[in-house]
PDB file of N, CA, C and O in Angstrom:
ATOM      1  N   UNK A   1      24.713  21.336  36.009  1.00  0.00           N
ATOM      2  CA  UNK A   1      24.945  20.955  34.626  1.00  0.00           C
ATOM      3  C   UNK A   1      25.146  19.435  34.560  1.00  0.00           C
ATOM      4  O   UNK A   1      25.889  18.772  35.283  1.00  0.00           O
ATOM      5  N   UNK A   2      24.366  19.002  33.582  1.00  0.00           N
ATOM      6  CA  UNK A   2      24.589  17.309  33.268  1.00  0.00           C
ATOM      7  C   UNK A   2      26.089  17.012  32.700  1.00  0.00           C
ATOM      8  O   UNK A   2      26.572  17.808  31.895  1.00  0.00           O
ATOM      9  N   UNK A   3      26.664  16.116  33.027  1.00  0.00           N
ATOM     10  CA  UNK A   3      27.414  15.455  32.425  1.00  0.00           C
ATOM     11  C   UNK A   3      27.562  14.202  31.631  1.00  0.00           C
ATOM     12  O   UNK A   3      26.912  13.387  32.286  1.00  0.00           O
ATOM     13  N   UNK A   4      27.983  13.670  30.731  1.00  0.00           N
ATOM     14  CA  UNK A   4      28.271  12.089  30.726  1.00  0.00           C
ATOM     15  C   UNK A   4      29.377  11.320  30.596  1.00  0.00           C
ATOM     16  O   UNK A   4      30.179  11.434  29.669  1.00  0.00           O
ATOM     17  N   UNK A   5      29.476  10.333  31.724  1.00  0.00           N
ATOM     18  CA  UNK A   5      30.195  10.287  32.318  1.00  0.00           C
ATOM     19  C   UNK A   5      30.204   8.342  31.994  1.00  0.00           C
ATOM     20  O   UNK A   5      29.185   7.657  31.906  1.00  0.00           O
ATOM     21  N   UNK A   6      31.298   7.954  31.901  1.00  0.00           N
ATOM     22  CA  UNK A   6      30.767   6.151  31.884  1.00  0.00           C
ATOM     23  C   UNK A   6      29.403   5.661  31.127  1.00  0.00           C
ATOM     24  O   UNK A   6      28.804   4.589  31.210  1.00  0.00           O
ATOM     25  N   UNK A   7      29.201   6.531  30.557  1.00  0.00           N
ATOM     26  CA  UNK A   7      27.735   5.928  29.667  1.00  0.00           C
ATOM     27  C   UNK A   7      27.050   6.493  30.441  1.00  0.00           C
ATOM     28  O   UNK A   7      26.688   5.440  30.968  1.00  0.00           O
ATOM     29  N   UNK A   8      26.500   7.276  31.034  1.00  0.00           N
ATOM     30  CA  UNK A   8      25.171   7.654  32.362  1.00  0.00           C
ATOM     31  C   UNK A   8      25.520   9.430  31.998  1.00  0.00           C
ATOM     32  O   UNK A   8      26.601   9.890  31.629  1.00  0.00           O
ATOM     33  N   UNK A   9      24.398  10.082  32.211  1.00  0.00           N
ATOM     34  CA  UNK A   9      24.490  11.149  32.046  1.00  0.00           C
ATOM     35  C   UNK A   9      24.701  11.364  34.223  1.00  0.00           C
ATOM     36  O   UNK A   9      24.636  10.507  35.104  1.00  0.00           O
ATOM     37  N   UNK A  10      24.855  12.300  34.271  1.00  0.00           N
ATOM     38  CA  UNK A  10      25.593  12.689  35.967  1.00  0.00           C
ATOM     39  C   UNK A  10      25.281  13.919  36.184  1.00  0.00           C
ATOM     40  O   UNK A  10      25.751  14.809  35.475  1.00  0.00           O
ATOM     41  N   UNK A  11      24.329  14.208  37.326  1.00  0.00           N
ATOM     42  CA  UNK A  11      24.557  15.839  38.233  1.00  0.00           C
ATOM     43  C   UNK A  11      24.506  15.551  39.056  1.00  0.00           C
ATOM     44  O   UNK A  11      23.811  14.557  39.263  1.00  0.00           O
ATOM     45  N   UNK A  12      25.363  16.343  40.419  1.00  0.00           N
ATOM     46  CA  UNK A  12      25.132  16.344  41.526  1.00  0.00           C
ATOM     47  C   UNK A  12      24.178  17.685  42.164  1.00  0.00           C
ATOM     48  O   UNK A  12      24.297  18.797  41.649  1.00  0.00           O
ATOM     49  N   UNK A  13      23.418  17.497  43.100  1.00  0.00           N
ATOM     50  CA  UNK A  13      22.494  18.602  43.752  1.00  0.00           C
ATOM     51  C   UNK A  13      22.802  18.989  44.951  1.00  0.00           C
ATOM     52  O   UNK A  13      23.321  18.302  45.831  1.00  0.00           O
ATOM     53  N   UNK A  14      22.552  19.861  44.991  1.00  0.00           N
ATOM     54  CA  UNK A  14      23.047  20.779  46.774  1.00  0.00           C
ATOM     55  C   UNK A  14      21.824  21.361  46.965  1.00  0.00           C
ATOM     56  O   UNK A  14      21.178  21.816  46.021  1.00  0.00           O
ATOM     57  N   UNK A  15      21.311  21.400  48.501  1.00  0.00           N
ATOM     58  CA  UNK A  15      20.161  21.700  49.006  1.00  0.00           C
ATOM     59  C   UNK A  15      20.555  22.058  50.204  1.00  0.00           C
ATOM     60  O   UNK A  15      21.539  21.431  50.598  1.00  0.00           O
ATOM     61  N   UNK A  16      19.945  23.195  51.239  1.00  0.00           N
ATOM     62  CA  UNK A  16      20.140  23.750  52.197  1.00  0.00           C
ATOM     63  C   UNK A  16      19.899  23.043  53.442  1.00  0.00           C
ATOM     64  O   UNK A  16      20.194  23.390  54.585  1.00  0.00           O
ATOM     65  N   UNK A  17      19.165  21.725  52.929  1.00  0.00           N
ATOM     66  CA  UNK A  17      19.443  20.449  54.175  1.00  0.00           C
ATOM     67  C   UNK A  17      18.431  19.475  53.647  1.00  0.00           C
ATOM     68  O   UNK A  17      17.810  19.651  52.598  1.00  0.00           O
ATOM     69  N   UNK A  18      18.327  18.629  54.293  1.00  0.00           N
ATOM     70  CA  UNK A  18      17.640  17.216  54.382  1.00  0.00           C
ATOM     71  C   UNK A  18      16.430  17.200  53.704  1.00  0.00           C
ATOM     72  O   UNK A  18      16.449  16.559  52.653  1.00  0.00           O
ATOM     73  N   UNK A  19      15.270  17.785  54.048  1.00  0.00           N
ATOM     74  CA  UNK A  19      13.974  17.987  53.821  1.00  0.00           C
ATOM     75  C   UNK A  19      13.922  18.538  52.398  1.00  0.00           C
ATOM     76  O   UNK A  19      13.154  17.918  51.662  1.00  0.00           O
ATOM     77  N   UNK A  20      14.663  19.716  51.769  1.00  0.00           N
ATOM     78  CA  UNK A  20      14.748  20.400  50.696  1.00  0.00           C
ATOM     79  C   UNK A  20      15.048  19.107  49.828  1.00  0.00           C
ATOM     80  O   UNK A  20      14.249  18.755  48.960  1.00  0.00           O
ATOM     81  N   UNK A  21      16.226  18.404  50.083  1.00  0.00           N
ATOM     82  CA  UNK A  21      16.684  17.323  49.625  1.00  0.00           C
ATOM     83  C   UNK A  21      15.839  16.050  49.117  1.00  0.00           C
ATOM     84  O   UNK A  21      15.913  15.500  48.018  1.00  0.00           O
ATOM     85  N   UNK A  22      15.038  15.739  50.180  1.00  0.00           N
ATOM     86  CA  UNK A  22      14.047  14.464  50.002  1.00  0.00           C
ATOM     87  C   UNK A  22      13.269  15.013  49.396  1.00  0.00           C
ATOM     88  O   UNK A  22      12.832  14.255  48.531  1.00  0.00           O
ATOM     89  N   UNK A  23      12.579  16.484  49.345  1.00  0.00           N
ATOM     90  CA  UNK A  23      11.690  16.614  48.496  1.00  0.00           C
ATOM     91  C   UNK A  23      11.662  16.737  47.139  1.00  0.00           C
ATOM     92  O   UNK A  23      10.792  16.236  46.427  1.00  0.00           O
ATOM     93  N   UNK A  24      13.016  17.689  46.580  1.00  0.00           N
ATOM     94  CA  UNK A  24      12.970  17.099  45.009  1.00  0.00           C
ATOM     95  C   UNK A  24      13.535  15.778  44.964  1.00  0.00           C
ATOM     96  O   UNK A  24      13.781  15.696  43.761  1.00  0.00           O
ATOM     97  N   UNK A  25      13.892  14.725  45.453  1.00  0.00           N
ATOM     98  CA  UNK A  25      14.018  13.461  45.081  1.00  0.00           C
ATOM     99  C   UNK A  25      12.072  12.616  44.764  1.00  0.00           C
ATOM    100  O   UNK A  25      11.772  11.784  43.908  1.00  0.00           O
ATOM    101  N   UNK A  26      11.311  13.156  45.643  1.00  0.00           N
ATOM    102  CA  UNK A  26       9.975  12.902  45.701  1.00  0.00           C
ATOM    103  C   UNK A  26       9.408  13.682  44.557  1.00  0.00           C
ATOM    104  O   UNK A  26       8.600  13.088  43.844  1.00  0.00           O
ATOM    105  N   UNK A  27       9.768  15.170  44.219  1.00  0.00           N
ATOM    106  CA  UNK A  27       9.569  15.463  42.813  1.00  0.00           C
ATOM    107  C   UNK A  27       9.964  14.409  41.591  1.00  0.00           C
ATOM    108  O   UNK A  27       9.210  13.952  40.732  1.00  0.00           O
ATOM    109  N   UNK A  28      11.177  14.203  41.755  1.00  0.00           N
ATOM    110  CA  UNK A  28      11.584  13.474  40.627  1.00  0.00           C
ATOM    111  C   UNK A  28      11.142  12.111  40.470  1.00  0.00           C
ATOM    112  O   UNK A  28      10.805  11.462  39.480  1.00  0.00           O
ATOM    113  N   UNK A  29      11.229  11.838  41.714  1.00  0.00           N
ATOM    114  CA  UNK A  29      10.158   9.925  41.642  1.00  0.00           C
ATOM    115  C   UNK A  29       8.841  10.392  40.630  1.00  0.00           C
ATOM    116  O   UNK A  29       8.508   9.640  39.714  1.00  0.00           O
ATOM    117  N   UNK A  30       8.278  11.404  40.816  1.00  0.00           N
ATOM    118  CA  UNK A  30       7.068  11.261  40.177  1.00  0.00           C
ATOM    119  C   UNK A  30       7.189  11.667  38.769  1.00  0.00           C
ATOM    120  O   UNK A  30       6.452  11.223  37.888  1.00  0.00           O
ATOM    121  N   UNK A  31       7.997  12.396  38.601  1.00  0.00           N
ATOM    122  CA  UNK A  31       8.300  12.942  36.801  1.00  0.00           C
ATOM    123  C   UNK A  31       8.630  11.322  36.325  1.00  0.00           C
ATOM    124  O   UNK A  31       7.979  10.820  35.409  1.00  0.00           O
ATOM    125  N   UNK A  32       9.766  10.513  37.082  1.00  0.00           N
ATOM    126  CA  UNK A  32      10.476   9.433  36.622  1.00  0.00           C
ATOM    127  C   UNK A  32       9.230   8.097  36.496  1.00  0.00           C
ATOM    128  O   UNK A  32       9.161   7.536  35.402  1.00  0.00           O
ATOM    129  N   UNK A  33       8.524   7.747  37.335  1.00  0.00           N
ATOM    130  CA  UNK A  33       6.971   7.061  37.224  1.00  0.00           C
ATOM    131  C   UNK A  33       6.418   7.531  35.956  1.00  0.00           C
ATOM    132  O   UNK A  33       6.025   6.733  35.105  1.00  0.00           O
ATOM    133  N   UNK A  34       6.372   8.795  35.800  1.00  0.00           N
ATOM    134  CA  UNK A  34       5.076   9.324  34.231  1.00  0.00           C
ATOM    135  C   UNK A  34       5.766   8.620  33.182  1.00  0.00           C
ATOM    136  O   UNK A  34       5.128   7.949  32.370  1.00  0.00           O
ATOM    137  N   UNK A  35       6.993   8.716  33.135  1.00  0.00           N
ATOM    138  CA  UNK A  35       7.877   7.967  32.198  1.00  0.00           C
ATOM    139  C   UNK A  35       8.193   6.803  32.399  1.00  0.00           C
ATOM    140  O   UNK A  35       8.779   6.243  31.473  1.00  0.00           O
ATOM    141  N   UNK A  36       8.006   6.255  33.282  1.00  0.00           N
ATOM    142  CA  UNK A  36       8.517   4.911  33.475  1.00  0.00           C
ATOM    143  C   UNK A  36      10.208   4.580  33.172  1.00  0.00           C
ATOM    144  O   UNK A  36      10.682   3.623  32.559  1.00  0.00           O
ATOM    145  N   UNK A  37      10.682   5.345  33.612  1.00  0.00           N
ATOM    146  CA  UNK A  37      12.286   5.532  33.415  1.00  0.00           C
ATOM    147  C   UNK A  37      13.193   6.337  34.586  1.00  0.00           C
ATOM    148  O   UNK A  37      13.500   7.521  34.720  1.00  0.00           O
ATOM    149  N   UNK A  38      13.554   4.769  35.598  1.00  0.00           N
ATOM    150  CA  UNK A  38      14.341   5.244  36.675  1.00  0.00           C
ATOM    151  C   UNK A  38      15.301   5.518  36.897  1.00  0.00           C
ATOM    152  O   UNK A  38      16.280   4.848  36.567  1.00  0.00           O
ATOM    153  N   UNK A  39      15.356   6.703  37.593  1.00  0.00           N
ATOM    154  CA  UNK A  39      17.210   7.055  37.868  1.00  0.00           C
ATOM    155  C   UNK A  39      17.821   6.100  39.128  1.00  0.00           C
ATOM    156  O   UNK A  39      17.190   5.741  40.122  1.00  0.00           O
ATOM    157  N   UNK A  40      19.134   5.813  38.821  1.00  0.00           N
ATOM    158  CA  UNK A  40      20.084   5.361  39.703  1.00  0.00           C
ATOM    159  C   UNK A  40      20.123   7.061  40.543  1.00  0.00           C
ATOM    160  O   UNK A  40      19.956   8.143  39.980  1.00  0.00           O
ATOM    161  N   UNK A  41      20.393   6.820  42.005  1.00  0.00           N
ATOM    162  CA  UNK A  41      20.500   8.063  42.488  1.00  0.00           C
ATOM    163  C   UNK A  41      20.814   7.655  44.155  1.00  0.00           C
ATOM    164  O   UNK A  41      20.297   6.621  44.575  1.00  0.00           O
ATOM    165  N   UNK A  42      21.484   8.308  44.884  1.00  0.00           N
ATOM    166  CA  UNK A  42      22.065   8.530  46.011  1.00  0.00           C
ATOM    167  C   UNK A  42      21.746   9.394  46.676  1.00  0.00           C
ATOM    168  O   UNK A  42      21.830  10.362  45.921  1.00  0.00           O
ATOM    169  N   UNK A  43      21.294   9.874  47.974  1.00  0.00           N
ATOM    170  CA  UNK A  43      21.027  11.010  48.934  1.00  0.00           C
ATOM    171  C   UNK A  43      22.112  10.684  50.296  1.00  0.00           C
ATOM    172  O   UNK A  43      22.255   9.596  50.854  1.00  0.00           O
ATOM    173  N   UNK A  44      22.748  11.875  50.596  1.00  0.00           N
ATOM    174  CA  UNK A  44      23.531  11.589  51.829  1.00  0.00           C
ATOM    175  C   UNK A  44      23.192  13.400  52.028  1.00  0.00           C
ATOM    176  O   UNK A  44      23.566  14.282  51.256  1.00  0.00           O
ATOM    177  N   UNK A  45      22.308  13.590  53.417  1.00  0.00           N
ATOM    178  CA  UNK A  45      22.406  14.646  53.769  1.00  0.00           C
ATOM    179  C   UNK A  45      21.455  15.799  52.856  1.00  0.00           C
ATOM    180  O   UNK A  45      20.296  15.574  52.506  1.00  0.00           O
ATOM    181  N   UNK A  46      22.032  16.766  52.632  1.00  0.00           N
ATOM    182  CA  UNK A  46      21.524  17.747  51.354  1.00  0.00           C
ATOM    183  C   UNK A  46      22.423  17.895  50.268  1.00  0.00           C
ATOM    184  O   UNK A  46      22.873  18.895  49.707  1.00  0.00           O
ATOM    185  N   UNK A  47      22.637  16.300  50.043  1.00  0.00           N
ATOM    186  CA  UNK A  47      23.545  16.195  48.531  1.00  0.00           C
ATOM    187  C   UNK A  47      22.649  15.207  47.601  1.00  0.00           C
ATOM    188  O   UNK A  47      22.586  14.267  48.393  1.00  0.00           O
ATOM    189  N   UNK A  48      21.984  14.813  46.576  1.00  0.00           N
ATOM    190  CA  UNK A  48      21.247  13.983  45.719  1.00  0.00           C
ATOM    191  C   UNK A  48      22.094  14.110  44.843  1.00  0.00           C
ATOM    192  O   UNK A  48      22.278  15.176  44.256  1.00  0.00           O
ATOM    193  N   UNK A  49      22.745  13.040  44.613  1.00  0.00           N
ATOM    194  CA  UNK A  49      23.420  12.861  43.155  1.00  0.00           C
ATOM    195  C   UNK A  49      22.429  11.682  41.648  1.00  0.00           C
ATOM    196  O   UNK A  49      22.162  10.520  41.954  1.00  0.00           O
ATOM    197  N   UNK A  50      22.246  11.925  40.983  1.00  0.00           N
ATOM    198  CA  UNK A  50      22.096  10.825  40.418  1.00  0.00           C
ATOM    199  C   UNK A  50      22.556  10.675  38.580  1.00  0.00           C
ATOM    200  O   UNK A  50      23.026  11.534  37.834  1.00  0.00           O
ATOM    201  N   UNK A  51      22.246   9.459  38.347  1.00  0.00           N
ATOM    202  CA  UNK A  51      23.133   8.887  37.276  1.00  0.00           C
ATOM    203  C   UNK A  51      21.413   8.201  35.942  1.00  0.00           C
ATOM    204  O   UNK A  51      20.393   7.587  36.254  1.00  0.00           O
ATOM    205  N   UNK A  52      21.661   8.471  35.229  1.00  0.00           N
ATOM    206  CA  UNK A  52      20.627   8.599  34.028  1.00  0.00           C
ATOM    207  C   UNK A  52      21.342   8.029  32.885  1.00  0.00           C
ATOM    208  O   UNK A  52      22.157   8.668  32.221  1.00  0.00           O
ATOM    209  N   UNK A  53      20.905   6.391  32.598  1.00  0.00           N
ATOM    210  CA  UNK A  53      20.440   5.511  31.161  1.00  0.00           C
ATOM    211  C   UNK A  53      19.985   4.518  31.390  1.00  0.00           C
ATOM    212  O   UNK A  53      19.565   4.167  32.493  1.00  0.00           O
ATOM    213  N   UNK A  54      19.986   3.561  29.874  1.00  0.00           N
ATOM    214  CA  UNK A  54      18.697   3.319  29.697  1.00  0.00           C
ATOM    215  C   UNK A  54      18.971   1.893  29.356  1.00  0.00           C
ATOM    216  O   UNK A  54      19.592   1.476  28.378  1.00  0.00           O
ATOM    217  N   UNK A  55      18.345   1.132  30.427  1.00  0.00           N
ATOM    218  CA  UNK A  55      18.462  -0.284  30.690  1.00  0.00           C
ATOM    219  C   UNK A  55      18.425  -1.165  29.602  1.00  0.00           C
ATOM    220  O   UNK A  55      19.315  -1.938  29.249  1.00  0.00           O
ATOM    221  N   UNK A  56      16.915  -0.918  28.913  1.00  0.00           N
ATOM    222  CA  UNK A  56      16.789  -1.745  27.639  1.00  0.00           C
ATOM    223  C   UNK A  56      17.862  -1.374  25.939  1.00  0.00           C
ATOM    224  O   UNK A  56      17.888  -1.953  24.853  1.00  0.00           O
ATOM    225  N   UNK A  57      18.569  -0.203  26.459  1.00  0.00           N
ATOM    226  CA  UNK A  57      19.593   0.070  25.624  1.00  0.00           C
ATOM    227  C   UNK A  57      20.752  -0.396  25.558  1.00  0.00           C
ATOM    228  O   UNK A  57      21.505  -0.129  24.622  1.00  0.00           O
ATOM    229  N   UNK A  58      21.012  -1.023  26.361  1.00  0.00           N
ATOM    230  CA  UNK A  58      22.634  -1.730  27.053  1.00  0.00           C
ATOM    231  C   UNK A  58      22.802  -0.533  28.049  1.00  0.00           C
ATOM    232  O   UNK A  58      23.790   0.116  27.706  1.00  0.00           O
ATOM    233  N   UNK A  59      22.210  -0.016  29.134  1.00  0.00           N
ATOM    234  CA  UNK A  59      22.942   1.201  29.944  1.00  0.00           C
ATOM    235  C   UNK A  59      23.521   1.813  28.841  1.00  0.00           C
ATOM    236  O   UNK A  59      24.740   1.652  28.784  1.00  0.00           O
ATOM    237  N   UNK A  60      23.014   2.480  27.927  1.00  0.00           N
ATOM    238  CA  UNK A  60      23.567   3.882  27.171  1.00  0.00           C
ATOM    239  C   UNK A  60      22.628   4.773  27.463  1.00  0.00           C
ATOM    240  O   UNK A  60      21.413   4.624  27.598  1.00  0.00           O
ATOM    241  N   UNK A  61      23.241   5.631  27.540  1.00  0.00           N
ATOM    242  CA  UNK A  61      22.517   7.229  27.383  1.00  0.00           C
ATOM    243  C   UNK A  61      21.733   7.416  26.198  1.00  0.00           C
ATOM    244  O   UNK A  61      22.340   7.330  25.131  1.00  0.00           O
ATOM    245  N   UNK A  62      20.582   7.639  26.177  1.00  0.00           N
ATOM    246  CA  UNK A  62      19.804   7.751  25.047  1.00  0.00           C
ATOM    247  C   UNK A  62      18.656   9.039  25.310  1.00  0.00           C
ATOM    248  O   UNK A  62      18.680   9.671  26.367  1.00  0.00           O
ATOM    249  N   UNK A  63      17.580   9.364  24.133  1.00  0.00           N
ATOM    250  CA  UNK A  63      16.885  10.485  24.290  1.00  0.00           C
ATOM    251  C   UNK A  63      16.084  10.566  25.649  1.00  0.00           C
ATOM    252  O   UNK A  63      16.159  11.563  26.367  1.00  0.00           O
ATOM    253  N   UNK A  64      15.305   9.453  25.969  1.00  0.00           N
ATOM    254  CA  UNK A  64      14.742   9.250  27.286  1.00  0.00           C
ATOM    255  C   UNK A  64      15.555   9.689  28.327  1.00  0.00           C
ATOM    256  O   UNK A  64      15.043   9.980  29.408  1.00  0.00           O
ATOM    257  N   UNK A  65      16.705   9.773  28.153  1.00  0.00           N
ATOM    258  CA  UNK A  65      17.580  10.090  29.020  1.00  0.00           C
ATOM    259  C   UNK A  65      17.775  11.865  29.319  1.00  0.00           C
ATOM    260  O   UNK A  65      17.678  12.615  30.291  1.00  0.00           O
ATOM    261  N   UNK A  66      17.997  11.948  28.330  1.00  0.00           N
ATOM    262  CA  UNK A  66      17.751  13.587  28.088  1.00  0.00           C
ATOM    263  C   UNK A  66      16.263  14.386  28.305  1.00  0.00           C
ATOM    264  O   UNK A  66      16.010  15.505  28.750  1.00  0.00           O
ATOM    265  N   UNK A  67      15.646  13.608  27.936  1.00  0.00           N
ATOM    266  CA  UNK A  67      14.506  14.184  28.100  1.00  0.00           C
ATOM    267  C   UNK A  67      14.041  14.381  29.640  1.00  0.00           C
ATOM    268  O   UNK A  67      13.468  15.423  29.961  1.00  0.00           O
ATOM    269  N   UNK A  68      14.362  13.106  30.819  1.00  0.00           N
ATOM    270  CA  UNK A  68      14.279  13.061  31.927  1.00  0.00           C
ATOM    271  C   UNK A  68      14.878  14.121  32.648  1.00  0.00           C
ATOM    272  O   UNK A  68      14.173  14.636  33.516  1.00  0.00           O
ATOM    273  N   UNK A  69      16.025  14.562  32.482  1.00  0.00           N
ATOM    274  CA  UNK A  69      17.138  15.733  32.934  1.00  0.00           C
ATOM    275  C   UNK A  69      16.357  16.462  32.404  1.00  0.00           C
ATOM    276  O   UNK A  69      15.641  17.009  33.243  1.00  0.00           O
ATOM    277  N   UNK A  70      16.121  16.767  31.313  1.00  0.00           N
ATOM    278  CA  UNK A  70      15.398  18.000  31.204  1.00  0.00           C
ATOM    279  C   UNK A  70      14.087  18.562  32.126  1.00  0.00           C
ATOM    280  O   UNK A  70      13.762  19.728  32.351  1.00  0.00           O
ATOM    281  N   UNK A  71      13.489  17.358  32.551  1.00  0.00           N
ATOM    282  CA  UNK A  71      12.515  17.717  33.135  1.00  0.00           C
ATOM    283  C   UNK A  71      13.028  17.467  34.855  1.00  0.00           C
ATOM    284  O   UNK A  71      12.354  18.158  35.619  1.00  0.00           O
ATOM    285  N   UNK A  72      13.825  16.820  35.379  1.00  0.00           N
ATOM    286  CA  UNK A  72      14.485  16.914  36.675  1.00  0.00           C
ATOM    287  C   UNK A  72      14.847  18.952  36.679  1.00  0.00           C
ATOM    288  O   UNK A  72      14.274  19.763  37.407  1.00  0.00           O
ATOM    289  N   UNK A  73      15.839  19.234  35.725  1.00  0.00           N
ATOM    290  CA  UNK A  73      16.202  20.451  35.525  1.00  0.00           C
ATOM    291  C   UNK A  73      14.995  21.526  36.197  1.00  0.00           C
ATOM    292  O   UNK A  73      15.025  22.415  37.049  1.00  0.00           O
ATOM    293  N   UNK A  74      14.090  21.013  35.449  1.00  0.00           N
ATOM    294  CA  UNK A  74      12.544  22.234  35.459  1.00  0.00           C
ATOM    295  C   UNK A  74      11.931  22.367  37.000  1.00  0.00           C
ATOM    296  O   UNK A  74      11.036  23.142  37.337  1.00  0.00           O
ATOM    297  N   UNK A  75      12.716  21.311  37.952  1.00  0.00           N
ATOM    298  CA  UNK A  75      11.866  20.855  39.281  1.00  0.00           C
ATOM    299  C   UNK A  75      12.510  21.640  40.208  1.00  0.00           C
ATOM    300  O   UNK A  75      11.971  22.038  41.241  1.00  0.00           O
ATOM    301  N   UNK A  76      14.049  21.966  39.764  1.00  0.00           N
ATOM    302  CA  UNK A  76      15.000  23.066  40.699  1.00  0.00           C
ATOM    303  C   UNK A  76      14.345  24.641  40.798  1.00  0.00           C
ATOM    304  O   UNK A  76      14.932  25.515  41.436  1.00  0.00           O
TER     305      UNK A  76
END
């Protein structure tokens, strides 16, 4: 479940190890490219956390923002 958190919308991911891990991060690079709208995001292990807004907004959370999670969501 998304959160927002400091202005950034927030989920953390759990994956059964490393490889599971890098690969939806490699899913999501490519949803995040079609849009041209990058996530801040972290991998340690089979944990991907990442953090979602929107630069040219002042870092606020905006629809692009939502819309991205929505489609990160669809990749699990």
């Amino acid at each position: 479940m998304w959160t927002e958190e400091n202005n950034k919308l927030y989920r953390k991911f759990q994956f059964s190890n490393f490889s599971e891990a890098f690969a939806f991060m490699t899913r999501v690079a490519i949803e995040a490219e079609k849009m041209n709208h990058h996530p801040y995001w972290s991998n340690v292990w089979n944990t991907v956390e990442i953090w979602l807004s929107t630069h040219d907004a002042g870092d606020l959370v905006t629809e692009l923002d939502h819309t991205l999670a929505k489609r990160i969501d669809k990749l699990l």
